[in-house]
SEMIMI-657018 format. One record per residue: x, y, z of N, C-alpha, C, O in turn. Coordinates in pm, whole numbers, padded with zeros to 5 digits, always signed. Layout:
REM residues N
XYZXYZXYZXYZ ...
END
This chain:
REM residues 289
+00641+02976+01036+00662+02934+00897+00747+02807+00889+00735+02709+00816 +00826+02832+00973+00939+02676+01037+00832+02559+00987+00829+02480+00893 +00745+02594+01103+00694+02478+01148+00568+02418+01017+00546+02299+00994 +00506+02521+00954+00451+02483+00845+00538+02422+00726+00509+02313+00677 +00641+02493+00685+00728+02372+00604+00756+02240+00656+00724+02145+00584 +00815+02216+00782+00822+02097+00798+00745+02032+00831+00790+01942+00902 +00586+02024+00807+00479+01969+00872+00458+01878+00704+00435+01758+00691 +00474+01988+00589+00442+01976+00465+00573+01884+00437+00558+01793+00356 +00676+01898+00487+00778+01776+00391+00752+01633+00538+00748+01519+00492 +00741+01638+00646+00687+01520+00662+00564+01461+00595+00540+01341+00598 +00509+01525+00552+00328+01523+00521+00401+01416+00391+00403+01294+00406 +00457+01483+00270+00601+01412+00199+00601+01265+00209+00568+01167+00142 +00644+01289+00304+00726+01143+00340+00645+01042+00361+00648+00928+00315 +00538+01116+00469+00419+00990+00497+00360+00954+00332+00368+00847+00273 +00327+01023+00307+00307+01003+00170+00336+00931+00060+00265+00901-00036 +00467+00901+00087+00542+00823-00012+00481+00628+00072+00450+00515+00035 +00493+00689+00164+00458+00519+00243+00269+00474+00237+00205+00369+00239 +00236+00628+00229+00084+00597+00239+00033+00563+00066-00071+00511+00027 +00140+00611-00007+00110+00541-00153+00189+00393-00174+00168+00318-00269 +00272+00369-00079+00296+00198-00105+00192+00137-00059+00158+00045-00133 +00103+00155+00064+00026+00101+00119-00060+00024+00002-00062-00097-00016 -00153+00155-00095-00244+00133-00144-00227+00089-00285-00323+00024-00325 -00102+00113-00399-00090+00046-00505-00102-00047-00532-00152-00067-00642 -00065-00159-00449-00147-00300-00500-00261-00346-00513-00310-00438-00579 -00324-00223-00398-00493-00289-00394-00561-00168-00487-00683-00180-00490 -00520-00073-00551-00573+00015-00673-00546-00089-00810-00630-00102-00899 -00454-00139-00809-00437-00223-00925-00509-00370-00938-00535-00438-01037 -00528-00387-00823-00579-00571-00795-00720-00532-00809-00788-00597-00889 -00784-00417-00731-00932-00360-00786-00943-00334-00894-01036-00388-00953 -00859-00245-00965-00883-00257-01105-00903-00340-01200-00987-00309-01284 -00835-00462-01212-00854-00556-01278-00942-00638-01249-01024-00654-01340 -00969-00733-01105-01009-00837-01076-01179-00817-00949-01249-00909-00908 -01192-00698-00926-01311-00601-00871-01337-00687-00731-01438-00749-00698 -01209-00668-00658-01193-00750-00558-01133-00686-00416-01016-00677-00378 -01280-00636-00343-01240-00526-00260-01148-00613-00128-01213-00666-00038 -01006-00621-00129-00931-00686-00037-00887-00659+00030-00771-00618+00016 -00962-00664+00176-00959-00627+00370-00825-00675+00357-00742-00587+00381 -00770-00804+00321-00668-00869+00380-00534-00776+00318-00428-00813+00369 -00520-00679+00234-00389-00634+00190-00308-00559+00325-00189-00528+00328 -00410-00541+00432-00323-00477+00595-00228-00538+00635-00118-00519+00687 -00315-00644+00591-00234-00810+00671-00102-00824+00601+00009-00840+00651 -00143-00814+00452+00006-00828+00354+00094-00761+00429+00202-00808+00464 +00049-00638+00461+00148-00499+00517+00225-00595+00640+00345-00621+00650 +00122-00634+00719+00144-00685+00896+00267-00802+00861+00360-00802+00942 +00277-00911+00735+00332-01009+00724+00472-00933+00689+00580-00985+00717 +00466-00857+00652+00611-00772+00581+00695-00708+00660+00818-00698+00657 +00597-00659+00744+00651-00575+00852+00731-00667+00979+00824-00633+01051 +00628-00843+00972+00694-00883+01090+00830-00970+01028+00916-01009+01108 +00839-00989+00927+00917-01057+00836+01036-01015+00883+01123-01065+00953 +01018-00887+00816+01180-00795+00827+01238-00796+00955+01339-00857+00989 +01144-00704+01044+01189-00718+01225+01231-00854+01263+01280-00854+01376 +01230-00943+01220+01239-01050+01302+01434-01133+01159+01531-01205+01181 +01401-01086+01083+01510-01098+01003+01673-00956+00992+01787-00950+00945 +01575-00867+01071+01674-00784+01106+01745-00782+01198+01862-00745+01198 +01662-00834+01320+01681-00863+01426+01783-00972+01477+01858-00962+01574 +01763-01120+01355+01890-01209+01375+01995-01146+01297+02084-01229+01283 +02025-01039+01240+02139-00993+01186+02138-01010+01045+02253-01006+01001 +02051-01028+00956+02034-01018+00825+02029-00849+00798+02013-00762+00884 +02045-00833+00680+02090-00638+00631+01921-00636+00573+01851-00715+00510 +01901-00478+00642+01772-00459+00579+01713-00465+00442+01602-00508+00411 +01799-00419+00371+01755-00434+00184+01744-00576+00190+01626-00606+00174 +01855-00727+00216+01838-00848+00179+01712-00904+00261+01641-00990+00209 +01682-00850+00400+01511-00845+00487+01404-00813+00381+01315-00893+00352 +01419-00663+00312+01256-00623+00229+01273-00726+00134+01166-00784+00117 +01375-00777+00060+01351-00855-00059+01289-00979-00011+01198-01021-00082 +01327-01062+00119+01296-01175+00113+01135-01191+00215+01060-01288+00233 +01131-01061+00262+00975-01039+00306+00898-01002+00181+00779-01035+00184 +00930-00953+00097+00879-00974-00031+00824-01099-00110+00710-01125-00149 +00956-01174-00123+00899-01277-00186+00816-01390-00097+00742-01478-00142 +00849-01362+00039+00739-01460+00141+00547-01416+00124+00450-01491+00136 +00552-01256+00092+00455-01217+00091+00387-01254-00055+00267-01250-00081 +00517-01300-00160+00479-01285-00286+00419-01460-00330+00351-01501-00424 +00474-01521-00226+00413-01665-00258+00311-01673-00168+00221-01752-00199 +00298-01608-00056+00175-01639+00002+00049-01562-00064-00061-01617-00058 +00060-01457-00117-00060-01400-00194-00089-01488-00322-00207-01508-00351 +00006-01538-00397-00034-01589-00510-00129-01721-00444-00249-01738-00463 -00029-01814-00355-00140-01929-00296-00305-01873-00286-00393-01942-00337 -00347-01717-00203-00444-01690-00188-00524-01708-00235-00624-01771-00201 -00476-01612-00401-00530-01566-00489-00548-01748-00597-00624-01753-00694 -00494-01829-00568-00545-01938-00637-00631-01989-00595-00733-02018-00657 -00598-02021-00428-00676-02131-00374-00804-02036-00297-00885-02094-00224 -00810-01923-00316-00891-01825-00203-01020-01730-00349-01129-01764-00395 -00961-01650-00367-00990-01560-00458-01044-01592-00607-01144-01538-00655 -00991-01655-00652-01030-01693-00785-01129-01775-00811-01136-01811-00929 -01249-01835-00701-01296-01877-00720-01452-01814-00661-01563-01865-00649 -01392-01670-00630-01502-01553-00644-01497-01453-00731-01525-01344-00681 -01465-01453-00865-01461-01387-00931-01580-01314-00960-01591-01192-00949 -01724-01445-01021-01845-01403-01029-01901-01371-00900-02018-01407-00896 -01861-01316-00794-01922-01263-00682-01884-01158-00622-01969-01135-00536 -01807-01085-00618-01733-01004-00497-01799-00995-00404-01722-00961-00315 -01874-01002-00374-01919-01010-00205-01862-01116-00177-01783-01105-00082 -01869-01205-00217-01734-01359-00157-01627-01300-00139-01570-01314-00031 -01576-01222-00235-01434-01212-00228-01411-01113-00091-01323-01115-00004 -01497-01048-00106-01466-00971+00033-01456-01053+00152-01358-01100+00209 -01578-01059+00176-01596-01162+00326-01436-01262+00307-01342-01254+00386 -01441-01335+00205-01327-01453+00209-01168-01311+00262-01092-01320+00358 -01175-01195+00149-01085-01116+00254-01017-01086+00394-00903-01095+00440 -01184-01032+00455-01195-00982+00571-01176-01145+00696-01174-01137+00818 -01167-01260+00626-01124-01414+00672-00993-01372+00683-00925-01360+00785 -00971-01357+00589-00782-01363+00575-00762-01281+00658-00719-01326+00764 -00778-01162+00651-00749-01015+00732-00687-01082+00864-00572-01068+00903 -00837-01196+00954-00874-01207+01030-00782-01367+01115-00761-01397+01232 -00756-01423+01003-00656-01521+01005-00518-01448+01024-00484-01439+01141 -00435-01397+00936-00324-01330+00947-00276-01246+01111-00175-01274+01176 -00377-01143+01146-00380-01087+01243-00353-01213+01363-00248-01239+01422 -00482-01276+01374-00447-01401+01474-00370-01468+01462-00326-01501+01572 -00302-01531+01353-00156-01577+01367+00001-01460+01422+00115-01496+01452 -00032-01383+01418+00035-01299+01398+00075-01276+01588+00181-01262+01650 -00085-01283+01633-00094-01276+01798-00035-01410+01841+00062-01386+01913 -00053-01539+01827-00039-01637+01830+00144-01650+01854+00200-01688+01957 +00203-01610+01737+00327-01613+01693+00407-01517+01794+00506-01544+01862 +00382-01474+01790+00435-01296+01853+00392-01201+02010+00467-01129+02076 +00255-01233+02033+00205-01207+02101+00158-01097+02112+00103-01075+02005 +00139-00961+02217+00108-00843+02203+00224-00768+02234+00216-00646+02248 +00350-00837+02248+00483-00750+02257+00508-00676+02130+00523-00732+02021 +00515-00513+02157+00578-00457+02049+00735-00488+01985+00826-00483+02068 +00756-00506+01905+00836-00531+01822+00902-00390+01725+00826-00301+01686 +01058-00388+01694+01081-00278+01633+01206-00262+01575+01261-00346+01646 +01283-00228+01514+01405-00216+01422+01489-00119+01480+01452-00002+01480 +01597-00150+01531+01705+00004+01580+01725+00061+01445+01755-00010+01349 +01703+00219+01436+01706+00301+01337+01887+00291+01300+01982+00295+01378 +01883+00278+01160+01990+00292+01088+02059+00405+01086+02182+00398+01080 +02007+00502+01089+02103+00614+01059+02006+00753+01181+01884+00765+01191 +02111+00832+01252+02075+00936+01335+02036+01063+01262+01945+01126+01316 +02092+01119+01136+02192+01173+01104+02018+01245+01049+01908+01189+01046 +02049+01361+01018+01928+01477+00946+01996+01555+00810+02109+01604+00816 +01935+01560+00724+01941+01648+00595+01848+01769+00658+01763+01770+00747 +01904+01872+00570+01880+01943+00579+01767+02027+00431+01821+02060+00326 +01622+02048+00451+01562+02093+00324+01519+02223+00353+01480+02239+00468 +01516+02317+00280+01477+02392+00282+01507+02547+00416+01452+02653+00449 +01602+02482+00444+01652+02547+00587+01576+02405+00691+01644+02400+00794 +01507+02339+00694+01419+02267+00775+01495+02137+00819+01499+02063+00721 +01549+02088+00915+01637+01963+00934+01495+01840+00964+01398+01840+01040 +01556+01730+00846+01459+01597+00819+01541+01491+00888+01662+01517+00888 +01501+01360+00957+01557+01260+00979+01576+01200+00830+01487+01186+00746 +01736+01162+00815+01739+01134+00691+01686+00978+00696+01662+00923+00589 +01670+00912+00810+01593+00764+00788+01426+00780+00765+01364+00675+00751 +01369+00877+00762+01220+00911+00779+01166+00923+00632+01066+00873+00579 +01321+01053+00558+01332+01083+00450+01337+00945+00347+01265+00910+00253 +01442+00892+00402+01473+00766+00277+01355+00683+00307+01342+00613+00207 +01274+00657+00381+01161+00583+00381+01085+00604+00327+01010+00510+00300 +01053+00742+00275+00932+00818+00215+00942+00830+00034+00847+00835-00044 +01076+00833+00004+01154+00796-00144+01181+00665-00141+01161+00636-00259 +01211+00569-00089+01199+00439-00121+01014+00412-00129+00986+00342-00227 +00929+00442-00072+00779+00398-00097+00747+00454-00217+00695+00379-00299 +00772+00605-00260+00753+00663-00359+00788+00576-00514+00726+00569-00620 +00935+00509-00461+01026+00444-00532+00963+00303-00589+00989+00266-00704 +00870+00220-00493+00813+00185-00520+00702+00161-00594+00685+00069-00674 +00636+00236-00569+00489+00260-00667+00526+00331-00795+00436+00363-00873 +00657+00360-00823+00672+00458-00975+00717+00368-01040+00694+00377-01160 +00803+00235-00988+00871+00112-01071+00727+00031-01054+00746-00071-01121 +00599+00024-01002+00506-00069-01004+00396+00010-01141+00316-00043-01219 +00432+00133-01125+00337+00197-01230+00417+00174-01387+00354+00152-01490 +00576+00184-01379+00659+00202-01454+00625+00005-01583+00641-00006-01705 +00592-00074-01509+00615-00193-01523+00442-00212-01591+00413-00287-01685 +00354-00132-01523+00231-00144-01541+00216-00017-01691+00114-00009-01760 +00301+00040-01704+00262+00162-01832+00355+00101-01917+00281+00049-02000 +00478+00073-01950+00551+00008-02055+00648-00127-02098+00743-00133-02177 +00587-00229-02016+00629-00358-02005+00507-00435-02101+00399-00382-02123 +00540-00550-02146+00459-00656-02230+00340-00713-02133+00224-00730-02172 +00376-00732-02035+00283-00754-01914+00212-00652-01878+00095-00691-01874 +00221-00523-01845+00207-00414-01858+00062-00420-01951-00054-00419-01911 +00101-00424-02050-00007-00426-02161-00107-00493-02180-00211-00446-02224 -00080-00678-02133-00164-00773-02086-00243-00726-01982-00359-00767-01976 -00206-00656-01908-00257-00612-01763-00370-00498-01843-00484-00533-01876 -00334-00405-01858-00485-00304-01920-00556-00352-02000-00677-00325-02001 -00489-00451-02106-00601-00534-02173-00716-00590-02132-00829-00590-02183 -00653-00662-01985-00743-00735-01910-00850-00664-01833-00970-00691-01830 -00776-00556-01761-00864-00435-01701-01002-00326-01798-01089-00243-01772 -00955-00382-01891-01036-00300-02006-01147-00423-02061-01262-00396-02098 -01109-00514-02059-01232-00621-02100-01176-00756-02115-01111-00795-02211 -01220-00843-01978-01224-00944-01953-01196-01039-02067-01098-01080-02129 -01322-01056-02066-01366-01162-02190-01312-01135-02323-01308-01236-02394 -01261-01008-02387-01188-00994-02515-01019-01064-02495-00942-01135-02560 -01021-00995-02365-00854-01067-02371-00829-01242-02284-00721-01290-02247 -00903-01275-02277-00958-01435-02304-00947-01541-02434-00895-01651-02450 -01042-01427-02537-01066-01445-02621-00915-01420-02731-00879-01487-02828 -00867-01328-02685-00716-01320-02794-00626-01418-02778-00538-01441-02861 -00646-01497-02644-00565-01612-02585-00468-01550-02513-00357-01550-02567 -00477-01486-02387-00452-01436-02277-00480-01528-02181-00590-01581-02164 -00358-01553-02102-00370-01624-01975-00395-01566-01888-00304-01508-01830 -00510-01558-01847-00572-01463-01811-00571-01474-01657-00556-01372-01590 -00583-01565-01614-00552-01648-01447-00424-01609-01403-00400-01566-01290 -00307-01633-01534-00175-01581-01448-00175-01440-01497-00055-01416-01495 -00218-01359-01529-00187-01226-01494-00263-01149-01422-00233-01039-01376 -00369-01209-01411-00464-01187-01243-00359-01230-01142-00318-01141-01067 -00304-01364-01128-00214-01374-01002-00100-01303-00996-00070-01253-00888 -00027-01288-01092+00089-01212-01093+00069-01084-01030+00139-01055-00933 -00030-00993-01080-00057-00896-01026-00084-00846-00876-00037-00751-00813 -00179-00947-00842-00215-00981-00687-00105-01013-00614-00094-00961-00503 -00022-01088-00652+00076-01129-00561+00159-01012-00598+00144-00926-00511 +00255-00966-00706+00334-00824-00673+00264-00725-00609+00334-00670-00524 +00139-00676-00618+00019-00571-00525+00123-00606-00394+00217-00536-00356 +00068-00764-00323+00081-00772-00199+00236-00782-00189+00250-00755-00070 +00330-00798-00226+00466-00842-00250+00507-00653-00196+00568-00621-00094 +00455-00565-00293+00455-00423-00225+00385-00356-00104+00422-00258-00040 +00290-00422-00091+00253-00358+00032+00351-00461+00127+00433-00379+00169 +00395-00606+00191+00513-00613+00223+00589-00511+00212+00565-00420+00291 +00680-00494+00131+00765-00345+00118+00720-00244+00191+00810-00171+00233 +00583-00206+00230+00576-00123+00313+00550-00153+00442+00579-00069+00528 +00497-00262+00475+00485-00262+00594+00682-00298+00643+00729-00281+00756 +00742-00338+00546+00926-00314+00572+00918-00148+00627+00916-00129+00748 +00914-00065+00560+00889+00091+00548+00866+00084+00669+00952+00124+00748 +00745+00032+00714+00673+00110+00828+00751+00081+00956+00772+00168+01041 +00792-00041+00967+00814-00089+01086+00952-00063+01099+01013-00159+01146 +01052+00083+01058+01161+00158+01079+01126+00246+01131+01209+00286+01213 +01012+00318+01125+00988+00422+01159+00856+00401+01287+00826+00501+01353 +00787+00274+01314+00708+00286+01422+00677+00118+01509+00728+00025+01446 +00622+00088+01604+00670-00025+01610+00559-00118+01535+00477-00068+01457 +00563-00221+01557+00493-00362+01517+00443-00409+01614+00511-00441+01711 +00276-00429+01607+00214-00537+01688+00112-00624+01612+00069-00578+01506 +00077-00720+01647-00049-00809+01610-00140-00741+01513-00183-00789+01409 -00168-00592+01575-00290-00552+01496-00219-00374+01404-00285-00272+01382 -00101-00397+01377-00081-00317+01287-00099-00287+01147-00049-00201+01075 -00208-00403+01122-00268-00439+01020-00383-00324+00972-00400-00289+00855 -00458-00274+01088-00542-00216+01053-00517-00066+00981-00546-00028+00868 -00452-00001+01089-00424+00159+01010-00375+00168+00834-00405+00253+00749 -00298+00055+00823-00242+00024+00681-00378+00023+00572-00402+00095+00474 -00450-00081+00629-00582-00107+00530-00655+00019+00508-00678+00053+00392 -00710+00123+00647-00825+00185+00651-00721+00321+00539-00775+00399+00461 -00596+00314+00559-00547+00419+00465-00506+00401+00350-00485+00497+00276 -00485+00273+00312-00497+00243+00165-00633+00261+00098-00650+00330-00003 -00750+00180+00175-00872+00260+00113-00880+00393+00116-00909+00438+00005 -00860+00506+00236-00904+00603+00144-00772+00670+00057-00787+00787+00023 -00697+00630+00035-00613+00627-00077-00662+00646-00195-00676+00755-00250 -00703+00493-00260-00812+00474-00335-00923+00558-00354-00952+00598-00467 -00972+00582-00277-01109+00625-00314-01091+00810-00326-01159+00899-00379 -00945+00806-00237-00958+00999-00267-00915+01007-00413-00979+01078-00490 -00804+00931-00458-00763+00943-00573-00773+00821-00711-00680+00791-00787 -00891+00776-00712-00994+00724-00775-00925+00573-00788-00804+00563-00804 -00994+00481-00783-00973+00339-00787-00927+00268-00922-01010+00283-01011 -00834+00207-00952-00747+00186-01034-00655+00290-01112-00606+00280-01224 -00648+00390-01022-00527+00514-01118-00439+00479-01035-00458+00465-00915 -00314+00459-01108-00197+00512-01033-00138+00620-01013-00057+00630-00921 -00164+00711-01087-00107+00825-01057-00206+00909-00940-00168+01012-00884 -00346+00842-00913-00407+00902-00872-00351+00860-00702-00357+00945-00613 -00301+00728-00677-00290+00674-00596-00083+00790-00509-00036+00812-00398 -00056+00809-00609+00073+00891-00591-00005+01046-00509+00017+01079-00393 -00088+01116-00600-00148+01200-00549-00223+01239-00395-00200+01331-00316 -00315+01134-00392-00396+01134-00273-00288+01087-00178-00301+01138-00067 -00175+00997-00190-00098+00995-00081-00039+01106-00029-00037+01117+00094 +00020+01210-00114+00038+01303-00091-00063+01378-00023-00042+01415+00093 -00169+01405-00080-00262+01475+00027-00301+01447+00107-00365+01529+00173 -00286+01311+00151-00335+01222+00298-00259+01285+00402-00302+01326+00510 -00110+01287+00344+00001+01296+00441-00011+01383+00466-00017+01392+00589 -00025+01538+00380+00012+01678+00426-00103+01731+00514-00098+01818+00601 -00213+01651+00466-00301+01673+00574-00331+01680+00722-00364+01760+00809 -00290+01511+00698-00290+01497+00864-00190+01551+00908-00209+01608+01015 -00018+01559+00838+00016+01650+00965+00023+01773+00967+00101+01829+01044 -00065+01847+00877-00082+01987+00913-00195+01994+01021-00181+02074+01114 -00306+01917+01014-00375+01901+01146-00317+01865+01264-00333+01933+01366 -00240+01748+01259-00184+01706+01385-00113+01825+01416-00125+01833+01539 -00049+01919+01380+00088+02041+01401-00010+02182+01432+00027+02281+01495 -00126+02162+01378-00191+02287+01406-00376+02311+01451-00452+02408+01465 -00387+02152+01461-00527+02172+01567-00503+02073+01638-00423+02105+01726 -00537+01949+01644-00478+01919+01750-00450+01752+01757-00539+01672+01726 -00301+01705+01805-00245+01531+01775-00371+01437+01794-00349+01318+01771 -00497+01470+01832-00579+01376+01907-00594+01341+01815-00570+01221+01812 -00643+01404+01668-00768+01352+01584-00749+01352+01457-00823+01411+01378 -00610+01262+01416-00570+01236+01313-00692+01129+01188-00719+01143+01069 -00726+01051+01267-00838+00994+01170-00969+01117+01129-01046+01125+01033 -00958+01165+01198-01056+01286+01161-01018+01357+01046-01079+01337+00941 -00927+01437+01053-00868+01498+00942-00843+01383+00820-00861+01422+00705 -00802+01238+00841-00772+01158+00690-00951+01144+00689-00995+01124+00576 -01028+01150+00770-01190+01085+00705-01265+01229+00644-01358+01223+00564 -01211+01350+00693-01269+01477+00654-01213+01459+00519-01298+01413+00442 -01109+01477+00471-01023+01469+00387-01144+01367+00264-01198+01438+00179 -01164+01278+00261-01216+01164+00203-01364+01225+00191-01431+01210+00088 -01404+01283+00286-01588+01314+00323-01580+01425+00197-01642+01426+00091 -01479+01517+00250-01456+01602+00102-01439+01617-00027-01484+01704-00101 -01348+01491-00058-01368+01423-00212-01473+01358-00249-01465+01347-00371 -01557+01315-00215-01689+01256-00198-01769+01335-00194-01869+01270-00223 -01800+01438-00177-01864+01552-00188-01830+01579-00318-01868+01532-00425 -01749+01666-00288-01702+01769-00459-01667+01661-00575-01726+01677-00682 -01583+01562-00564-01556+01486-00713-01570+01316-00621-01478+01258-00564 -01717+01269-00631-01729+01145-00624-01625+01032-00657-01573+00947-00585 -01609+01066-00815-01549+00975-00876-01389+00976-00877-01311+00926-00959 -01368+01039-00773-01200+01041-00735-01124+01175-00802-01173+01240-00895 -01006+01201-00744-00971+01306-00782-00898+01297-00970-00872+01388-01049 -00882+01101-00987-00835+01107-01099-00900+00990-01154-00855+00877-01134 -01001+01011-01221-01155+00974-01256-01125+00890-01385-01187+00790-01419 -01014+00949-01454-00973+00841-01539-00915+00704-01541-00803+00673-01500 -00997+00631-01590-00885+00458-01499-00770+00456-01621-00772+00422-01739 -00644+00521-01512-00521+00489-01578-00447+00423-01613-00367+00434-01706 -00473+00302-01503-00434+00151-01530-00483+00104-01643-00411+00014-01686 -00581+00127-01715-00616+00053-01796-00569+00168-01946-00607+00152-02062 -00512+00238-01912-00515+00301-02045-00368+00281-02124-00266+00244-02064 -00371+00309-02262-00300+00207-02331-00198+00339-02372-00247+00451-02361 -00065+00326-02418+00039+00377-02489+00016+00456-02605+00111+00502-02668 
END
């Protein structure tokens, strides 16, 4: 029973990180229908940001902020000079994505090489839940991601922008037409999306190391993020993280560590089956006060 509780509050934790992953790209799909390979990469740029700013002796919180805003001007550049000029296509926008994805990663080798890279853990020390002892750095990683996506939903449900934002998600061309700048709150959005997944790939790279291609696991689990807990919800995106996490490590803890992508793609094969249209079918992003 030990071991099933604590399988379920790590499951938790991953969770909280496996919903930073994917909030920017549930929200950037929602609005702008722009399936984006490259948000791993956002993760990969965030992740190497911090390590390498932690590493010369900068404090981790003043590291996520300023891997933030590196991530937050390089997505907006994207999204001007890259993205916005596939709007009427998404198949451009993808491919031009899966470019970036593909650029980022190779700079990344280039820069860095295939040496793992990694952060000395901040704190040793374990809380205690439930009778169950947690690494309290595992813990605070899993409430800071959480922390994240509830101030990105928080900003997206009752801010003035906020409102511009579902307007836009709800119909293009009307909120054009009201005189909506409609270009900058497409970029704004895109670039905070990626500005947070930064933040997580900060997250990630405390708890595992950093290489060239740590890009990928980030992406393939933000999609099924998305798609378990339906594409542009946020709350749906809180949810399915949760069930991503408790999943795999109740599999990893009780059949067997090999075949963790198995259990997150069963997981997904299953929502797709029973509720196609995601577990939260309503697009929440776009819905109004």
């Amino acid at each position: 029973m030990d071991l099933l509780w604590t399988q379920i509050i790590m499951g938790l934790v991953a969770g909280g990180i496996f919903a930073a992953y994917a909030i920017g790209l549930t929200v950037t799909f929602g609005i702008i229908d722009i399936i984006n390979f490259a948000h791993g990469g956002f993760v990969l740029v965030g992740a190497y940001c911090t390590v390498v700013l932690v590493n010369m002796g900068v404090s981790f919180p003043v590291a996520v902020l300023i891997s933030f805003a590196v991530v937050y001007l390089l997505a907006s550049l994207a999204e001007r000079g890259l993205f916005r000029q596939t709007l009427s296509n998404p198949i451009n926008g993808l491919i031009i994505s899966v470019g970036l994805l593909a650029i980022i990663q190779n700079t990344a080798l280039g820069l860095f090489g295939t040496r793992v890279r990694t952060i000395d853990p901040w704190s040793f020390d374990t809380v205690s839940i439930l009778g169950i002892s947690v690494s309290e750095q595992r813990l605070m990683v899993g409430l800071l991601g959480f922390a994240a996506v509830v101030a990105y939903w928080g900003v997206i449900r009752f801010t003035r922008f906020g409102l511009q934002t579902r307007a836009l998600a709800d119909n293009r061309e009307v909120a054009s037409l009201m005189g909506m700048n409609v270009g900058r709150v497409v970029n704004i959005n895109f670039a905070v999306g990626a500005g947070v997944a930064a933040v997580a790939g900060a997250l990630m790279a405390t708890i595992q190391p950093v290489t060239a291609f740590s890009a990928e696991e980030p992406t393939m689990i933000a999609f099924m993020v998305i798609i378990i807990g339906t594409m542009g919800s946020i709350p749906g995106v809180l949810v399915a993280g949760i069930l991503l996490g408790v999943a795999t490590n109740l599999g990893l803890a009780f059949i067997s560590p090999s075949y963790a992508l198995v259990y997150q793609f069963g997981l997904v094969a299953l929502v797709l089956i029973l509720k196609p249209e995601g577990l939260l079918a309503r697009k929440v992003v776009s819905e109004r006060p």
